[in-house]
N, C-alpha and C positions, 0 to 999 in steps of 0.2 A: 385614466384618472390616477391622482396620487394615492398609494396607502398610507393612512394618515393613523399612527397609536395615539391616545389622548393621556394624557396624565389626569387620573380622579381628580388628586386635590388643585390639581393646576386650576381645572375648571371648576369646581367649586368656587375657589379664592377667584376666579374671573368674572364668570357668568353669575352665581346664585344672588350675590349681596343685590347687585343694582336691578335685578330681576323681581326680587321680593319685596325692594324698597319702594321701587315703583309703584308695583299692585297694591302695596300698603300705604301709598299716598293717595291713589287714587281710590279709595273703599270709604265708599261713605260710613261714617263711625258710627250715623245715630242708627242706619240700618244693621251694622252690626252689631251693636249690642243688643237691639232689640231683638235677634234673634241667633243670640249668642249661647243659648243652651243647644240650639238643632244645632249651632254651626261646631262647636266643640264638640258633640257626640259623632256625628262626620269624619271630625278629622281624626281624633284619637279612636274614639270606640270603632269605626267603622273603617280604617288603617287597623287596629292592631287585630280585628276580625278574619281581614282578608289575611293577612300574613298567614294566622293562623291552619288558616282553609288552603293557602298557596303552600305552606307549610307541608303538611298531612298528605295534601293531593299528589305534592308532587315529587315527595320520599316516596310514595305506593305508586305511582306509573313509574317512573325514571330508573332504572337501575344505578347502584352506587351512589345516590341522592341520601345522605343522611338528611332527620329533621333539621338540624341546626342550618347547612346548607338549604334546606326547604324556605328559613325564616329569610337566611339571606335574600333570596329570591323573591319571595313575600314584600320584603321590603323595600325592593328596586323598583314593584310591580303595583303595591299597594294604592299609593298618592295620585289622583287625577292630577292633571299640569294645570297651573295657574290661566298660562296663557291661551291654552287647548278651553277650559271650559270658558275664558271672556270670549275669543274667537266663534266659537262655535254658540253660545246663546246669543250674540248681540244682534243680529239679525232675526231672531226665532221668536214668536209673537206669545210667550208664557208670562206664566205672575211676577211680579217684582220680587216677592218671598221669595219664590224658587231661586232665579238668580243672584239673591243678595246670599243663601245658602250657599250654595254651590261655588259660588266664586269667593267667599268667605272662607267656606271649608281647606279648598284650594291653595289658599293663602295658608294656612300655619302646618296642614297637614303634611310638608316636608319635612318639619321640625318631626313629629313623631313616626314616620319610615327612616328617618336618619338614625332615630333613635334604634327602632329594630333591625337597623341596619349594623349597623355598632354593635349590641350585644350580641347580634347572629353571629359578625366576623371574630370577636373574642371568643366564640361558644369554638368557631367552625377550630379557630388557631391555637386555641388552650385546651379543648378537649371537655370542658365543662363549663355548665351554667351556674350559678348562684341565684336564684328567685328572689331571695328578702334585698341581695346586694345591685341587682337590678333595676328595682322598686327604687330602690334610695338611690342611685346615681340617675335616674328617670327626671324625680321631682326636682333633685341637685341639678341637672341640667336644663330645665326647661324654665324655675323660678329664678334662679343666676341670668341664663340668657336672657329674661323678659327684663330683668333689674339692672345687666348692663347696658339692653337697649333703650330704657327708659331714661337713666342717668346719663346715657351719651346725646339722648334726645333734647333733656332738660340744659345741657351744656352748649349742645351748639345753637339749641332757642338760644340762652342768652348769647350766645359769643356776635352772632347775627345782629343782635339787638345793641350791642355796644359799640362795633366798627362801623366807620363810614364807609357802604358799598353799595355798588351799583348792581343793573341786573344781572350781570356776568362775571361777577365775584360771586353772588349768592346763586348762579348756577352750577360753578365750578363748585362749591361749597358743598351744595346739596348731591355733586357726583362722587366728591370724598368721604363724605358721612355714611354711608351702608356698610362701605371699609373695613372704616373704622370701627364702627358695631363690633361685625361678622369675624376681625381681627380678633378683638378687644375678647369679646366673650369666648373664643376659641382659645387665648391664650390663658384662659381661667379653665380652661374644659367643660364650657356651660355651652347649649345651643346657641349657635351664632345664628341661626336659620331664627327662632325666636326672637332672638338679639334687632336683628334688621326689621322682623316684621313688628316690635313693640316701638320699635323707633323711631321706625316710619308711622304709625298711625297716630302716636304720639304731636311728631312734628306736622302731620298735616293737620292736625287737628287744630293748631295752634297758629300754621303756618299766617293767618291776618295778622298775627301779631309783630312778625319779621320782618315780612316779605310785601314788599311795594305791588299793587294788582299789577305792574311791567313787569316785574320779576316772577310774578306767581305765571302769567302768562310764557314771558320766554320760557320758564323753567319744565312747565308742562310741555312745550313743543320739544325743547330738547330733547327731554327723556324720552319720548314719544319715536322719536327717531334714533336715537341709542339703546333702546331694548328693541325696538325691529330689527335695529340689524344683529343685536347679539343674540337674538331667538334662532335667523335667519341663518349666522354662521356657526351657533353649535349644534345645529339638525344637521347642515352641510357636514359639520365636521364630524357626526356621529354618522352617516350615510357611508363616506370615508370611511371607515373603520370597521365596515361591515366585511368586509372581504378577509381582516386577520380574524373576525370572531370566528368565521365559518371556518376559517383555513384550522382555526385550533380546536374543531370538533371533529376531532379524531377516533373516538371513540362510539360516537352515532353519527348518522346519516340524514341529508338535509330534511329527506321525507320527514322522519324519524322527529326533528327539531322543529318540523311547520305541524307534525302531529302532535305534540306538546305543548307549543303556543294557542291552539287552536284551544286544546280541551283545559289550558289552564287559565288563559283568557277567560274563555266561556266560563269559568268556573268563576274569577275576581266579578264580572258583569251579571250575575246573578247572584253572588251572594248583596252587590249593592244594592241591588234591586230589591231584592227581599228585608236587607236592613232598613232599606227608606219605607216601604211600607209598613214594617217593623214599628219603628220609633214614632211613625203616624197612628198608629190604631190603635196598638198594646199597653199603650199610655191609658187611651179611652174607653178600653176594654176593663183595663183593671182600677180605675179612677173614677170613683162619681162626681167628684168636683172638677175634672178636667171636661168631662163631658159636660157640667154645668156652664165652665167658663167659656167652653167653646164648642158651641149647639152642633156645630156646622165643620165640617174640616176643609179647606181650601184644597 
């Protein structure tokens, strides 16, 4: 087989935009908001937890591992996959809650590992953090991206709404729009990954207003088959590229690198386990009116 190097941002600007817009068209909105405080605490609180814990663990096993390098890692490792949790619950007979969590979560929590992704590799390559200046480029990034993706949202509702198009203009349409988001709010240095997912939930929320039920239907099959294969060929393409990671672990030995993934996995899958029971009880523990509102915990 080929050895195949990938360029980061190649695949980012490739794969992320029509992979997130999708999932963000297809997420029912009123399930989300309705449980849009567990699904935010998920994604940010329980992303910047693990970094932490990925952080710490694994400066103290790893030799030459600084923390900074730790967060980096953290941050590659933290975010379950969008695709990985719809895949894996749709066949699995649990509560509708759980799923609209979990695949909600999934949905924005790219936006914040990218984030800790970002200030690690500034920490790893300048040498120092800034804590107050982090905070502010955080919020700077994540309220910019949601307001670019909502106004590119609101732009291409109307632009749809004014042309004469068929179904296969407003498909082609709806595969340039994530794009342009993901484009648009990177070229401000706001989260593009936010950008796509406000955009997209925006427009399907609205989508009766545009789009003809022919259109709404091709549009879903298309996508449908345009992110299978692009899931399809950047797991290929990362499978590829596993022979130069190894090749450039010169310094430790494979044993050495399956005894790190083991115990640092181990480590991200139980700190989520303990947050999600966490965020379920410690509410009700220390709340009498949560325990009033909700006798019973699903």
């Amino acid at each position: 087989m080929p050895q195949i190097e990938i360029e980061p941002d190649l695949v980012f600007l490739i794969f992320l935009p029509p992979i997130l817009f999708e999932a963000a068209w297809f997420t029912s909105w009123q399930d989300f908001h309705k449980w849009r405080k567990q699904i935010f605490s998920m994604a940010f609180g329980l992303v910047f937890l693990t970094s932490i814990v990925v952080a710490y663990l694994s400066s103290s096993i790893i030799p030459g591992l600084t923390v900074a390098m730790g967060f980096l890692l953290g941050g590659v490792n933290s975010p379950p996959d969008a695709v990985a949790a719809t895949s894996v619950l749709k066949n699995m007979k649990i509560p509708k809650k759980i799923t609209t969590i979990l695949e909600g979560e999934s949905l924005i929590n790219d936006a914040s590992s990218l984030i800790v992704f970002k200030f690690a590799l500034a920490a790893v390559i300048s040498g120092q953090f800034i804590f107050r200046e982090a905070v502010t480029d955080f919020f700077t990034m994540a309220i910019g991206g949601v307001a670019v993706g909502i106004g590119a949202g609101l732009v291409f509702g109307k632009f749809l709404r004014l042309i004469p198009s068929n179904s296969n203009i407003d498909t082609v349409i709806t595969l340039i729009v994530p794009y342009v988001m993901y484009v648009a709010a990177e070229h401000f240095h706001f989260s593009g990954v936010l950008a796509v997912v406000a955009g997209g939930l925006l427009m399907s929320y609205n989508s009766h207003c545009y789009l003809s039920h022919t259109s709404r239907i091709q549009t879903g099959n298309v996508w449908s088959v345009v992110i299978f294969l692009m899931n399809t060929i950047i797991f290929i393409l990362i499978g590829l590229e596993l022979p130069i990671v190894v090749g450039a672990m010169k310094d430790y030995t494979i044993s050495e690198g399956i005894f790190y993934s083991v115990v640092i996995g181990g480590a991200i899958i139980f700190t989520r386990l303990a947050y999600s029971y966490a965020i379920v009880y410690v509410p009700r523990l220390l709340s009498k009116k949560v325990r009033q509102e909700n006798p019973k915990t699903d």
